[in-house]
N, C-alpha and C positions, 0 to 999 in steps of 0.2 A: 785262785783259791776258792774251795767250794766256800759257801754262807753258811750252812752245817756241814760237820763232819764228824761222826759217830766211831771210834778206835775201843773193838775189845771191852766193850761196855760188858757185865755179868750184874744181873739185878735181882733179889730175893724179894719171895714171899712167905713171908716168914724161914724153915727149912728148904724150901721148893726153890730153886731156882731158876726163875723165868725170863730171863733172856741170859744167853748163854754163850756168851762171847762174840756179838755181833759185830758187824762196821760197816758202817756205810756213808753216802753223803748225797747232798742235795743245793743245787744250784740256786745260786740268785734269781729270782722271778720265775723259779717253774714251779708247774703240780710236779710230785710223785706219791706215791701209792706205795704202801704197804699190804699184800695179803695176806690171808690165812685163813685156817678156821677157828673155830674157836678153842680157845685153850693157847693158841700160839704162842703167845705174847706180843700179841700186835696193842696191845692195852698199855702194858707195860713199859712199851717202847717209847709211848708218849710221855706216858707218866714220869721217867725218868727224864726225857730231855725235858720236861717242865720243872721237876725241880720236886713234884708230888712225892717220887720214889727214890731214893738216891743208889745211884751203882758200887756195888763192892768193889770193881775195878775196872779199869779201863778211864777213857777218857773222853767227854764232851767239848766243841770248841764252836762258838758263834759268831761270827766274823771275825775270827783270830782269836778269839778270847774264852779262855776256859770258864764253864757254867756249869760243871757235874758237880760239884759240892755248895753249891749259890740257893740260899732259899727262894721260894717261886714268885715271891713278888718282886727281886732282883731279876729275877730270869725276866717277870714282864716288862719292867725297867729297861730292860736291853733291846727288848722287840719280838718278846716271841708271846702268845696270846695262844691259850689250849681249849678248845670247846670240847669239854669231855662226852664220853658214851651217855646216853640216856639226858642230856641237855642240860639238865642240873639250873636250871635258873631259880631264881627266888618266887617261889610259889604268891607269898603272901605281899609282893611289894608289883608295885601297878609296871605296865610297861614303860614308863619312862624313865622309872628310880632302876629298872633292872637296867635301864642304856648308862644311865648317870653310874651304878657301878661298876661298869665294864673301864669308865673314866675316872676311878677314885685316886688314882695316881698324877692326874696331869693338875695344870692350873695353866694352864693356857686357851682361856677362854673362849677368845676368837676360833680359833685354830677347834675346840669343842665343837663349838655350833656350825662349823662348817662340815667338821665329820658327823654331826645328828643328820644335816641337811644329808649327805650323801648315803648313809644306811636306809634313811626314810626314802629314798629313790629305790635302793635295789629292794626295800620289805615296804610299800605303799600302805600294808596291814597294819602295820605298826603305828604307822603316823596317826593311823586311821583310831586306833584302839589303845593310843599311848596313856589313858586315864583308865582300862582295865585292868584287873587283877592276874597277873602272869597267870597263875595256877587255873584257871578259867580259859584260859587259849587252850585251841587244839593242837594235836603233839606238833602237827608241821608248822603252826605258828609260833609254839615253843622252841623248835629247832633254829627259825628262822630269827625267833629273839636271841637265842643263844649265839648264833653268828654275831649279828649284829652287835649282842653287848661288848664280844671279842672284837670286832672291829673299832669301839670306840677307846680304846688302849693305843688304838692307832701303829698294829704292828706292821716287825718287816719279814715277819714268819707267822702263820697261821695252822694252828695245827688243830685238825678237823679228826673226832674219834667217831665212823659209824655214824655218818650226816644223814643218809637213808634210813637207818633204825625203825621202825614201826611205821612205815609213810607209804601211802600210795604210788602207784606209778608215776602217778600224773604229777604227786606233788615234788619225788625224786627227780622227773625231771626239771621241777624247776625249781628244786635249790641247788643241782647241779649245772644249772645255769648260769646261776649267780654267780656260784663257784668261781665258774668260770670267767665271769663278765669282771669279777674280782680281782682275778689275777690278770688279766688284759688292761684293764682301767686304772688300776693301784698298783700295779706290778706286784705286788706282797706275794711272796711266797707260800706253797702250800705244800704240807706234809701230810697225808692222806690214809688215816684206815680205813679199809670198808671189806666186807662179806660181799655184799655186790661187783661183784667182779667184771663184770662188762660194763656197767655205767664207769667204774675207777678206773679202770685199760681204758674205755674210749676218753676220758677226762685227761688222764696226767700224762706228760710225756715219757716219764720214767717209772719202773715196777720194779717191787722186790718183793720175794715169796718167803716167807716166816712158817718154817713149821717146825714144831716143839722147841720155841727159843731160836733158833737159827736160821740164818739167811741161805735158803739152797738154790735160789736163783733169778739174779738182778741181768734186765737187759728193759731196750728200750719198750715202749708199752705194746706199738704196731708189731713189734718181734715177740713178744709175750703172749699175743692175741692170735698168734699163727703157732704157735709149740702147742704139739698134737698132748703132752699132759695137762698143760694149763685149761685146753680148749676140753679136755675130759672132764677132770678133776674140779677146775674154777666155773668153766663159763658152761660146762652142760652138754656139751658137742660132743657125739661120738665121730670118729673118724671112720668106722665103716658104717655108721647111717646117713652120715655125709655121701661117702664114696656112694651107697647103695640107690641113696637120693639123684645124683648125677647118672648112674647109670638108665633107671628109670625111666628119667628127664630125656637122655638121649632116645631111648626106644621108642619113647612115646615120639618124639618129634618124626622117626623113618617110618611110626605105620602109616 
């Protein structure tokens, strides 16, 4: 049994209806990925399995247990933790009250200070600058709070909306590192939006393409990363500048 499983969800915006009878699911201990462009509803999608958006119909289930109608801090309750679009952390409280309310729900003390201990391992920044004012970090050390506050909820699902957003290459690679070192080390699960489309294919194991509300085509990510529309449309690849580039390649080598 999948750990998510998404059945026929349909979710408004106001009139608008953005997502539009979707379904999908997602395994114990893997990345997957959602794409799109913008407008999709790859936003939406989270929103709702969080508990932010509620679905007109269909049905959400979290390790056997239905959450589409649960307010969102029952949904945290359960194990699932949402770092939204644009990082959202509390501007005006220091970096340590913003870790402290990623934990407003536990009272298990010990079991706390062993997950500060381990967020301060994958964000060393943090440790470093846990008496600063959030709002005074730069955006990738805001993103990298906002993980981390989501991690001290201590979930068994993680859902990451647009972790690349306004960041450098350099620093994209290394929150998708973490990402990564996240889901290896904690096994937690991750549910993945992102516009960056070749960092999200090479990260997750699984991909689904979102466009205007709907799912047009789920397969695993190394298979996603070879279909000549994904590698147009997502990743930038023409296939006859490919082709044209090979032929080249070869001439040059026989003169």
């Amino acid at each position: 049994m999948p750990q998510l499983e998404v059945k026929n969800i349909e979710t408004y915006y106001g009139p608008i209806m953005a997502i539009k009878g979707i379904s999908f699911e997602v395994e114990e201990s893997s990345i997957v990925t959602i794409l799109g462009a913008n407008g999709a509803g790859k936003t939406s999608v989270l929103k709702t399995i969080s508990g932010v958006m509620e679905p007109e119909k269909g049905t959400i289930e979290f390790m056997g247990k239905r959450i589409d109608h649960l307010d969102p801090d029952k949904i945290v309750r359960m194990g699932i933790s949402h770092v939204p679009e644009g990082r959202e952390v509390f501007h005006d409280l220091t970096v340590k009250e913003n870790l402290a309310m990623g934990a407003f729900l536990r009272r298990d003390k010990d079991g706390m200070a062993r997950d500060l201990e381990t967020v301060h391992a994958y964000f060393p920044v943090l440790e470093a600058r846990r008496g600063q004012l959030a709002g005074n970090m730069s955006g990738g050390e805001q993103q990298m709070l906002a993980i981390a506050r989501a991690l001290m909820a201590r979930p068994k699902m993680l859902l990451l909306d647009e972790p690349s957003l306004g960041l450098s290459p350099v620093l994209v690679k290394e929150i998708y590192d973490i990402i990564k070192r996240i889901n290896e080390e904690q096994k937690t699960t991750i549910l993945l939006v992102e516009q960056n489309a070749w960092m999200a294919l090479s990260t997750a194991q699984f991909g689904y393409i979102l466009e205007l509300g709907r799912i047009v085509m789920a397969d695993p990510c190394d298979e996603l990363m070879e279909n000549e529309d994904v590698r147009e449309f997502y990743l930038g690849i023409k296939e006859e500048s490919v082709r044209g580039s090979k032929r080249w390649k070869r001439k040059k080598r026989w003169r």
